[in-house]
mmCIF file of the N, C-alpha and C atoms, coordinates in Angstrom:
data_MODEL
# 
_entry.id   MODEL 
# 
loop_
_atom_site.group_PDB 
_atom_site.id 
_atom_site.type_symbol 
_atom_site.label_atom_id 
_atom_site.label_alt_id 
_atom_site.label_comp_id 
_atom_site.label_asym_id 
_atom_site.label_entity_id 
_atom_site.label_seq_id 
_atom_site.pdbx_PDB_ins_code 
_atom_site.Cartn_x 
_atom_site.Cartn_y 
_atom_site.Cartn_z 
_atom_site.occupancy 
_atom_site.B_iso_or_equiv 
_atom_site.pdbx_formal_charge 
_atom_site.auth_seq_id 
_atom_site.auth_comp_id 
_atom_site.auth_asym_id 
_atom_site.auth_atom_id 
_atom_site.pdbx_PDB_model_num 
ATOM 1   N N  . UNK A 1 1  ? 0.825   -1.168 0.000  1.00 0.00 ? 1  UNK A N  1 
ATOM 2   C CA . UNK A 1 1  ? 0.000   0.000  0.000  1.00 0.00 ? 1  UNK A CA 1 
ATOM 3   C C  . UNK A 1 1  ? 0.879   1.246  0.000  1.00 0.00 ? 1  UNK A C  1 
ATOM 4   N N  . UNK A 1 2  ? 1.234   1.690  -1.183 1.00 0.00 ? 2  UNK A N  1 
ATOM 5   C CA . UNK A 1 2  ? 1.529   3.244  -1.065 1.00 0.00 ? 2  UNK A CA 1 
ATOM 6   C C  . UNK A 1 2  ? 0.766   4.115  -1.223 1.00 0.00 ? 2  UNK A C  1 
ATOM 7   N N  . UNK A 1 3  ? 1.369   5.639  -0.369 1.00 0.00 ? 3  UNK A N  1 
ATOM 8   C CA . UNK A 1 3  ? 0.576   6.613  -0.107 1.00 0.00 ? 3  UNK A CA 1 
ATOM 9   C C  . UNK A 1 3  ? 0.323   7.508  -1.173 1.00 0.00 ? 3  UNK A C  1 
ATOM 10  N N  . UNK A 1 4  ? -0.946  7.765  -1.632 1.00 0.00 ? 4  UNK A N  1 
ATOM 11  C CA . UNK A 1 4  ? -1.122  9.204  -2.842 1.00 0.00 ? 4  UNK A CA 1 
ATOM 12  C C  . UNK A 1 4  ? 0.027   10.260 -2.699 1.00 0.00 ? 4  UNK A C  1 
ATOM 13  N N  . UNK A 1 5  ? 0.298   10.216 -3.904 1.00 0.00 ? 5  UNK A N  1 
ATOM 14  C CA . UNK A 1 5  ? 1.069   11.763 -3.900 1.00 0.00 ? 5  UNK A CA 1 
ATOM 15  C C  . UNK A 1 5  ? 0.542   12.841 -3.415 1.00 0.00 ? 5  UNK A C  1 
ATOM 16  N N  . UNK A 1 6  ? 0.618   13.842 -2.644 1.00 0.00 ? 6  UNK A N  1 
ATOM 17  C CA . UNK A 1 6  ? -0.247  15.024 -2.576 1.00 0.00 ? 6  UNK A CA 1 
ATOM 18  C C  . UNK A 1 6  ? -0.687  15.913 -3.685 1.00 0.00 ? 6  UNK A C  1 
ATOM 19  N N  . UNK A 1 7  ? -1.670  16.487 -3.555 1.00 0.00 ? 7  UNK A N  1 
ATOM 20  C CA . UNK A 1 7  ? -1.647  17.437 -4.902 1.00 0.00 ? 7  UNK A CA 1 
ATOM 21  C C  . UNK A 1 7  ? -1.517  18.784 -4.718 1.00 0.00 ? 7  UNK A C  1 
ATOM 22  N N  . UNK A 1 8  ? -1.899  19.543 -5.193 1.00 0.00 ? 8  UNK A N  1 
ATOM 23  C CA . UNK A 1 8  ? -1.335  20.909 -5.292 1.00 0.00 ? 8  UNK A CA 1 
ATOM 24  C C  . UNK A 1 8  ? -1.894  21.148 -4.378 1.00 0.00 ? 8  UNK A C  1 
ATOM 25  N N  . UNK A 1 9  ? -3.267  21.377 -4.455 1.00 0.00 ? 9  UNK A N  1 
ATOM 26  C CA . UNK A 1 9  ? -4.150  21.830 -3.398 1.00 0.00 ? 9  UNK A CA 1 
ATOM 27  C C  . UNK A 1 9  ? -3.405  21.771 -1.739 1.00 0.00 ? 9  UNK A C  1 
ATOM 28  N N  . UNK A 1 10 ? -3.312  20.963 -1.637 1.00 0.00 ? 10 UNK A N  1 
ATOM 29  C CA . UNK A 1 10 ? -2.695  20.458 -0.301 1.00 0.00 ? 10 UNK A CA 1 
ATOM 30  C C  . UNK A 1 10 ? -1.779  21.296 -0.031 1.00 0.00 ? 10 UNK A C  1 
ATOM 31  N N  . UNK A 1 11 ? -0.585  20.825 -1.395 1.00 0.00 ? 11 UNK A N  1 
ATOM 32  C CA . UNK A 1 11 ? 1.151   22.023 -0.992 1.00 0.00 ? 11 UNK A CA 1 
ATOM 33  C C  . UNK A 1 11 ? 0.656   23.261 -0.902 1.00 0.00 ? 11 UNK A C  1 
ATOM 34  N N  . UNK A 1 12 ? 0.126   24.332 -1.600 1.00 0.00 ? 12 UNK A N  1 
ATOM 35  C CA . UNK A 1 12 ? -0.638  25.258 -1.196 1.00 0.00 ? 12 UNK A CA 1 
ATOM 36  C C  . UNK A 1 12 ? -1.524  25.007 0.629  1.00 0.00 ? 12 UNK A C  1 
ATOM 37  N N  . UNK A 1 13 ? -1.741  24.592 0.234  1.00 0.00 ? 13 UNK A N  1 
ATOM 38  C CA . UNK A 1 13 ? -2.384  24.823 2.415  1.00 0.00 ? 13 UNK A CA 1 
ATOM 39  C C  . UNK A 1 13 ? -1.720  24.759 2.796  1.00 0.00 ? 13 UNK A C  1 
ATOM 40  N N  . UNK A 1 14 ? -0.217  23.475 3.105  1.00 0.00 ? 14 UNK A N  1 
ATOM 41  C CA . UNK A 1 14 ? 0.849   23.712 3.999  1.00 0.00 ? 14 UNK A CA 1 
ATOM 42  C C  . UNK A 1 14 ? 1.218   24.676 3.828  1.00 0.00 ? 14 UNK A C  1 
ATOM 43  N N  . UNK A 1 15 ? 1.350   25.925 3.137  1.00 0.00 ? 15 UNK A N  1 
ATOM 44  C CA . UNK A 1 15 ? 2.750   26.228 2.433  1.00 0.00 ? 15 UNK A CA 1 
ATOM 45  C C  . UNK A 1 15 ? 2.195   27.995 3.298  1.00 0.00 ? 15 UNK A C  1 
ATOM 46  N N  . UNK A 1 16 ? 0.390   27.731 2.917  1.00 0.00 ? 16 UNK A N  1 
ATOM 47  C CA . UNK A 1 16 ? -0.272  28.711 4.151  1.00 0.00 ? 16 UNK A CA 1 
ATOM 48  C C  . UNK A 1 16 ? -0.181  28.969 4.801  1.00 0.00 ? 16 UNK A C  1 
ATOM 49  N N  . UNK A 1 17 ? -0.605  27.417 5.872  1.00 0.00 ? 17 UNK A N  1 
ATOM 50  C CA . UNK A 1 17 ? -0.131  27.128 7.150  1.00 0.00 ? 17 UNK A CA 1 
ATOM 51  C C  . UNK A 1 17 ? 1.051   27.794 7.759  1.00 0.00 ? 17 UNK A C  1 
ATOM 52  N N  . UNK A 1 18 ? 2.251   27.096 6.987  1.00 0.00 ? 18 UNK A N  1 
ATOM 53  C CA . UNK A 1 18 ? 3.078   27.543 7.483  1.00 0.00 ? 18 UNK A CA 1 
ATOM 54  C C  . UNK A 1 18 ? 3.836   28.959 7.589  1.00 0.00 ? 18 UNK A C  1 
ATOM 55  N N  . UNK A 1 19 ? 3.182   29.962 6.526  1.00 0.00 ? 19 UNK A N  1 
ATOM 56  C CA . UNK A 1 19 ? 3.517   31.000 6.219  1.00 0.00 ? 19 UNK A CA 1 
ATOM 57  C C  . UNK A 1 19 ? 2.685   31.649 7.959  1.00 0.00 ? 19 UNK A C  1 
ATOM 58  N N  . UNK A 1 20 ? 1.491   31.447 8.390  1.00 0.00 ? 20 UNK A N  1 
ATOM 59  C CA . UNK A 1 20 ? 0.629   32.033 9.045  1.00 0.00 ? 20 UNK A CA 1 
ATOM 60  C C  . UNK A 1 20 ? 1.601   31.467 10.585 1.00 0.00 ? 20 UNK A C  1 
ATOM 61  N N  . UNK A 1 21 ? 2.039   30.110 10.672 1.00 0.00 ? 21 UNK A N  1 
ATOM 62  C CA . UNK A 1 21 ? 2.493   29.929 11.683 1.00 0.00 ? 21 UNK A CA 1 
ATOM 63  C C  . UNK A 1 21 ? 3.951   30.619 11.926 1.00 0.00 ? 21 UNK A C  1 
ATOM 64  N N  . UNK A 1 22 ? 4.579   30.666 10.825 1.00 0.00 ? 22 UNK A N  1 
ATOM 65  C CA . UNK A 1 22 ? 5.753   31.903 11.069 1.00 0.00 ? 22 UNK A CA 1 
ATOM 66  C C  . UNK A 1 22 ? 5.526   33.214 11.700 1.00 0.00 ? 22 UNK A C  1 
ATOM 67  N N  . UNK A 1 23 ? 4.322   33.677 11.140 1.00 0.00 ? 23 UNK A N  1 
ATOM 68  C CA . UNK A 1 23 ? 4.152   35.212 11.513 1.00 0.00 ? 23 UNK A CA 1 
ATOM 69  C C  . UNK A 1 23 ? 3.883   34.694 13.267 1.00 0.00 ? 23 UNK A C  1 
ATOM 70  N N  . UNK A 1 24 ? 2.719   33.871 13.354 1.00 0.00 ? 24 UNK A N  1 
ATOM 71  C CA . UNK A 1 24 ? 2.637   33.777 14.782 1.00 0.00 ? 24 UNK A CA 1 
ATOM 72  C C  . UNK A 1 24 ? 3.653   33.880 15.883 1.00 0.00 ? 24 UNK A C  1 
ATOM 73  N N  . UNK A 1 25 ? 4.974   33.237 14.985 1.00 0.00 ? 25 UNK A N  1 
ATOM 74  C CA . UNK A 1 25 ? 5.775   33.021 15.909 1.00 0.00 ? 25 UNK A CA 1 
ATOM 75  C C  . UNK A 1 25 ? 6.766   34.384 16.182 1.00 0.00 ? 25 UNK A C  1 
ATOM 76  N N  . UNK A 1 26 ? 6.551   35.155 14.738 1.00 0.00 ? 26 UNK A N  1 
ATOM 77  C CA . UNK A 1 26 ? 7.246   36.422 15.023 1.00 0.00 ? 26 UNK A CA 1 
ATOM 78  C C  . UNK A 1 26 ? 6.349   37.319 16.007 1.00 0.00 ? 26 UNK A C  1 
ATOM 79  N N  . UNK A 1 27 ? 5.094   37.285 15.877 1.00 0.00 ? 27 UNK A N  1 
ATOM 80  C CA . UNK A 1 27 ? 4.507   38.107 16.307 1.00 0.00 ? 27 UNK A CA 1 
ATOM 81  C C  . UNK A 1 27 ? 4.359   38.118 18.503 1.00 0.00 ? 27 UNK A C  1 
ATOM 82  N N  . UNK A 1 28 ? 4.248   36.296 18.448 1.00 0.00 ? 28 UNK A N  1 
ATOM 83  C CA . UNK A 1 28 ? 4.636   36.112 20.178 1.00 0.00 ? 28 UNK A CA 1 
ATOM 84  C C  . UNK A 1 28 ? 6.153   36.802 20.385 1.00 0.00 ? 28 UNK A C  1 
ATOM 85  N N  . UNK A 1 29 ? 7.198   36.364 19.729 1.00 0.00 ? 29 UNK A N  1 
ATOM 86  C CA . UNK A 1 29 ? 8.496   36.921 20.051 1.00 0.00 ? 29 UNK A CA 1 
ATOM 87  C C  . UNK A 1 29 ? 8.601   38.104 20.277 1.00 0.00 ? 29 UNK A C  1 
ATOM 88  N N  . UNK A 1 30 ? 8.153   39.067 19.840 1.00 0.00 ? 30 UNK A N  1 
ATOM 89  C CA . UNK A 1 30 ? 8.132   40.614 19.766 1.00 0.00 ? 30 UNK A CA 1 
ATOM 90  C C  . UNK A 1 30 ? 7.200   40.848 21.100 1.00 0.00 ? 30 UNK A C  1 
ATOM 91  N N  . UNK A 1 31 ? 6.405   40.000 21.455 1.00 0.00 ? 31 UNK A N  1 
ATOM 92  C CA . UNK A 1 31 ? 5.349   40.277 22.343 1.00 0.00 ? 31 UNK A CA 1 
ATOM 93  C C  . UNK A 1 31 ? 6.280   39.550 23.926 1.00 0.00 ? 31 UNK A C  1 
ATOM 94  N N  . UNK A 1 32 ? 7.117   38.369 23.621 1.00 0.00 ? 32 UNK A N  1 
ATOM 95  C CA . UNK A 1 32 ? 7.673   38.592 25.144 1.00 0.00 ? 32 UNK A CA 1 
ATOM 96  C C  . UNK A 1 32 ? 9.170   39.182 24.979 1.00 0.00 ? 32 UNK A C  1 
ATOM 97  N N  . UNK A 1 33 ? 10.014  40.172 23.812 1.00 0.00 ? 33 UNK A N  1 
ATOM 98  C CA . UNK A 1 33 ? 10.962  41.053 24.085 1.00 0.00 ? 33 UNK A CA 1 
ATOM 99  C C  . UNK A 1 33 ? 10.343  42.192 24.870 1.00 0.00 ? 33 UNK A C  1 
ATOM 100 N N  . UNK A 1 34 ? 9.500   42.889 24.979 1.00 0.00 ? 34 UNK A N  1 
ATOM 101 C CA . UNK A 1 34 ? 9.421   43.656 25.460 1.00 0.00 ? 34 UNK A CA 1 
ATOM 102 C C  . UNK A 1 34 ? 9.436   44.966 25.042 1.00 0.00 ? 34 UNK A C  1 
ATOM 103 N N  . UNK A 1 35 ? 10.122  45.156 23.728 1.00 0.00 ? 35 UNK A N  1 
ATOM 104 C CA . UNK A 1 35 ? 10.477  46.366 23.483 1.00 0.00 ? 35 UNK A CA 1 
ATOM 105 C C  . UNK A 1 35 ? 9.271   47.210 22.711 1.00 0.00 ? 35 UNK A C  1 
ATOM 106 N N  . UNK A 1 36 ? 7.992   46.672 22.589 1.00 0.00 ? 36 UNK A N  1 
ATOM 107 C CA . UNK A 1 36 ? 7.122   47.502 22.134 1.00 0.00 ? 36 UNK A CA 1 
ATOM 108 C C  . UNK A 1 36 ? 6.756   48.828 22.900 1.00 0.00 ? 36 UNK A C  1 
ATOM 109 N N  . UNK A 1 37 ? 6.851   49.026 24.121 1.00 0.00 ? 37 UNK A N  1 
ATOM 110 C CA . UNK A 1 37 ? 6.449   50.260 24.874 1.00 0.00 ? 37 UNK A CA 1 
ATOM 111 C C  . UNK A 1 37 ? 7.998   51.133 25.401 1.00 0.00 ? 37 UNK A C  1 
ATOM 112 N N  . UNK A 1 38 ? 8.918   50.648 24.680 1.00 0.00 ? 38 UNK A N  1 
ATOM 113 C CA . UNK A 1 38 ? 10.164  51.402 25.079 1.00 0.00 ? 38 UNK A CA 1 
ATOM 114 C C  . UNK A 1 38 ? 10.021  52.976 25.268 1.00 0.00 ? 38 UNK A C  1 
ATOM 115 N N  . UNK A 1 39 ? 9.440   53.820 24.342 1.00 0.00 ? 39 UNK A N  1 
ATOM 116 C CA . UNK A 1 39 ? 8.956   55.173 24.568 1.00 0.00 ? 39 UNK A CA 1 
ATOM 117 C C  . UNK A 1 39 ? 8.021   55.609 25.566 1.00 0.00 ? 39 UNK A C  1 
ATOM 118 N N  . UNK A 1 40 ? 7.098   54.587 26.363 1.00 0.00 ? 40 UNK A N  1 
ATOM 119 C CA . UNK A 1 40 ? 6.115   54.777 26.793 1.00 0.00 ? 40 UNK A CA 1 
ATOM 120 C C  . UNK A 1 40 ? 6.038   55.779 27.731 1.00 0.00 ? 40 UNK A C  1 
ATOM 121 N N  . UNK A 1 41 ? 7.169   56.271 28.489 1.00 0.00 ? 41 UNK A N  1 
ATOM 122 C CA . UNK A 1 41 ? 7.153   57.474 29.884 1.00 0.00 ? 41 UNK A CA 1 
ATOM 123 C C  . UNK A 1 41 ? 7.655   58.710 29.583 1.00 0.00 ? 41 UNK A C  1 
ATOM 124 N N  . UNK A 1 42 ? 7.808   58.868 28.230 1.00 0.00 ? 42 UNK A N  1 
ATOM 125 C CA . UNK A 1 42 ? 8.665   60.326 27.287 1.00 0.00 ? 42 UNK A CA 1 
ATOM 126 C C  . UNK A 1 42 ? 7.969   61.246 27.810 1.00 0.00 ? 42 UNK A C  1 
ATOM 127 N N  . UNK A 1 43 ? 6.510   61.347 27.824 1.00 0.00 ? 43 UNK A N  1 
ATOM 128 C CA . UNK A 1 43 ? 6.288   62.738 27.655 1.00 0.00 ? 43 UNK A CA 1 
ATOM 129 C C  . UNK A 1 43 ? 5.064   63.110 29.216 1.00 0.00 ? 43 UNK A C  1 
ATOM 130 N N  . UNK A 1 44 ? 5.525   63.706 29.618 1.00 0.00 ? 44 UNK A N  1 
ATOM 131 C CA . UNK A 1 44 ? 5.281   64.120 30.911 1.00 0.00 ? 44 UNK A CA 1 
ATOM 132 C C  . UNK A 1 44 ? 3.512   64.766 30.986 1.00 0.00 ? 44 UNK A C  1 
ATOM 133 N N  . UNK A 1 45 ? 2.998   63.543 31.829 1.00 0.00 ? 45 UNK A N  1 
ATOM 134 C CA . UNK A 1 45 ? 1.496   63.165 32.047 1.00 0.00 ? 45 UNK A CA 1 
ATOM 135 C C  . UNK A 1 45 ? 0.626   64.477 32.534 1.00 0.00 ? 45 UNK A C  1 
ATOM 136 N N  . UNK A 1 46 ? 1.373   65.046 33.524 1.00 0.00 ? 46 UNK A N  1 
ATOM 137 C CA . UNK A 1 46 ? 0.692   65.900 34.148 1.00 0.00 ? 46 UNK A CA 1 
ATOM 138 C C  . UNK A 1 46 ? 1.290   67.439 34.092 1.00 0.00 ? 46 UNK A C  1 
ATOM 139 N N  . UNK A 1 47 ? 1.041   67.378 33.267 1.00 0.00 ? 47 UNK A N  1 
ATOM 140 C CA . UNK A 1 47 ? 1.697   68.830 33.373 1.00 0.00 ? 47 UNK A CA 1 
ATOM 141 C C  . UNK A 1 47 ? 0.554   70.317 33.824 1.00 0.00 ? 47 UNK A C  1 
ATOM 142 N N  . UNK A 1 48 ? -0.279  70.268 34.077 1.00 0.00 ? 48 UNK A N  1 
ATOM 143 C CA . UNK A 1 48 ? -0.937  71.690 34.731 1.00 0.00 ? 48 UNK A CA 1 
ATOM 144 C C  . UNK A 1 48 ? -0.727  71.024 36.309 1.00 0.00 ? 48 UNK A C  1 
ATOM 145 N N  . UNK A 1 49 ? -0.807  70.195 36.841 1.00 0.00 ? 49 UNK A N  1 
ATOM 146 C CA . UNK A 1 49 ? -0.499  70.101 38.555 1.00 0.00 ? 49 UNK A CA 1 
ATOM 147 C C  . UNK A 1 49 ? -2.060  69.230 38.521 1.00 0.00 ? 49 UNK A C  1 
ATOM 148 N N  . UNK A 1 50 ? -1.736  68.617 39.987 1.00 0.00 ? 50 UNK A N  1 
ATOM 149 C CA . UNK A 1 50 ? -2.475  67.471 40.156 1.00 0.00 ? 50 UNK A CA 1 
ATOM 150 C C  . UNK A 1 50 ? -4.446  68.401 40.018 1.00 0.00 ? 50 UNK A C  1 
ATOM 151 N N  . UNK A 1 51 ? -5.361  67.239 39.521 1.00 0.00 ? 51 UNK A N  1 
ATOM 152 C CA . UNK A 1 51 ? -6.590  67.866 39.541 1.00 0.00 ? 51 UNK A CA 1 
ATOM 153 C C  . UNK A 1 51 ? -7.379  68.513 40.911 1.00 0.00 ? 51 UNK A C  1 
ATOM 154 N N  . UNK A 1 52 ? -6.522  68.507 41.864 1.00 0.00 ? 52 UNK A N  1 
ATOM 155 C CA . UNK A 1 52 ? -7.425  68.654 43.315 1.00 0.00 ? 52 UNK A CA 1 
ATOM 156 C C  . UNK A 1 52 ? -7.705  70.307 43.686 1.00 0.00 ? 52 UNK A C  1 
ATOM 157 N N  . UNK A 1 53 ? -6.295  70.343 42.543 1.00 0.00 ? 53 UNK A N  1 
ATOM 158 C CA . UNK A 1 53 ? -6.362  72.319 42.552 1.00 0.00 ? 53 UNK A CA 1 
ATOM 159 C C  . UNK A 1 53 ? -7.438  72.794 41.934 1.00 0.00 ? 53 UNK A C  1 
ATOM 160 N N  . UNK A 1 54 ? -8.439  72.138 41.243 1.00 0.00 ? 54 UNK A N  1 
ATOM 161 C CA . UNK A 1 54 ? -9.127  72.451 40.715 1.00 0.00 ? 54 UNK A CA 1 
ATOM 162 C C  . UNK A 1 54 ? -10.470 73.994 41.099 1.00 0.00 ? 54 UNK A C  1 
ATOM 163 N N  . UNK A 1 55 ? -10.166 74.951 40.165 1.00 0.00 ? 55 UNK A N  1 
ATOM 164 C CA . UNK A 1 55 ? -11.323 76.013 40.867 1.00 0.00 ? 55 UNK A CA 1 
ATOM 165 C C  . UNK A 1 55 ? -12.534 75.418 41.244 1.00 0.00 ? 55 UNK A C  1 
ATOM 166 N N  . UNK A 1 56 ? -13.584 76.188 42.066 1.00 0.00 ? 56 UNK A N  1 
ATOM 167 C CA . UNK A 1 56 ? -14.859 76.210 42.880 1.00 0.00 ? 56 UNK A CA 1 
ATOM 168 C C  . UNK A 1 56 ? -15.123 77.539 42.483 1.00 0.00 ? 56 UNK A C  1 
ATOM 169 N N  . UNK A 1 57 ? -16.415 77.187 41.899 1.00 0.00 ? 57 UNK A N  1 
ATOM 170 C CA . UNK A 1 57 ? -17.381 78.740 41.138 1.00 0.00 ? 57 UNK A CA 1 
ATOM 171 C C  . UNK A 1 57 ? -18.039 78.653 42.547 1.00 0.00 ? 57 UNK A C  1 
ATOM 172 N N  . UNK A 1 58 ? -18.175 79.506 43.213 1.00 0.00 ? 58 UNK A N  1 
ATOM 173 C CA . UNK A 1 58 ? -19.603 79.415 44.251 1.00 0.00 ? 58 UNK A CA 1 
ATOM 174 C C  . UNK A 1 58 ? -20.273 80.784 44.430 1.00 0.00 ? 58 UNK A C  1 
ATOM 175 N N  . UNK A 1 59 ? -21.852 80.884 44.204 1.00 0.00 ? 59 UNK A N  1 
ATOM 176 C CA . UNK A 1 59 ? -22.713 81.911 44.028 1.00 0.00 ? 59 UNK A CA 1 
ATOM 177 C C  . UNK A 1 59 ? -22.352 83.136 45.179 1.00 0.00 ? 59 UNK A C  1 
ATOM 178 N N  . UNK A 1 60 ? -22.511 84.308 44.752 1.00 0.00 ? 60 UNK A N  1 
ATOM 179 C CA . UNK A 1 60 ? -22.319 85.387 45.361 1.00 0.00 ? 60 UNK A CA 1 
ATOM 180 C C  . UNK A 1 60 ? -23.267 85.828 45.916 1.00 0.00 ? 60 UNK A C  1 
ATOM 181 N N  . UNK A 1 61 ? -23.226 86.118 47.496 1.00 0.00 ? 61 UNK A N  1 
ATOM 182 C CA . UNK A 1 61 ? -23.915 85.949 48.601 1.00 0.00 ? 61 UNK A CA 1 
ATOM 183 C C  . UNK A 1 61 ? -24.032 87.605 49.025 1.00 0.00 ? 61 UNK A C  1 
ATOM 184 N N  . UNK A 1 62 ? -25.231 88.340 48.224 1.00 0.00 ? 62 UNK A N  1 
ATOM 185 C CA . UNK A 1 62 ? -25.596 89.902 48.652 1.00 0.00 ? 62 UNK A CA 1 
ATOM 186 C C  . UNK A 1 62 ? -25.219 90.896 47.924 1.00 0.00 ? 62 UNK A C  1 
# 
């Protein structure tokens, strides 16, 4: 009993497959280096001063 040759169809799906499982694997790698948020603390969050300073309108009394 020998096995069918494959046909095209098939080499085409592996050839998918494996194209899609490459990216996967680039795409986890990049995801545990770390270096996607390297810029992330550049630019300074608060800059008018914390919200607690915030004005109070209050109605004028006379």
């Amino acid at each position: 009993m020998t096995e069918p040759a494959p046909s095209p169809a098939s080499d085409e799906e592996d050839d998918v497959k494996r194209k899609f499982r490459e990216a996967l694997e680039r795409k986890q790698s990049q995801a545990r280096s770390g270096d996607a948020h390297e810029n992330a603390g550049g630019k300074n969050q608060h800059a008018h001063g914390p919200a607690a300073n915030k004005r109070t309108f209050r109605r004028k009394s006379g």
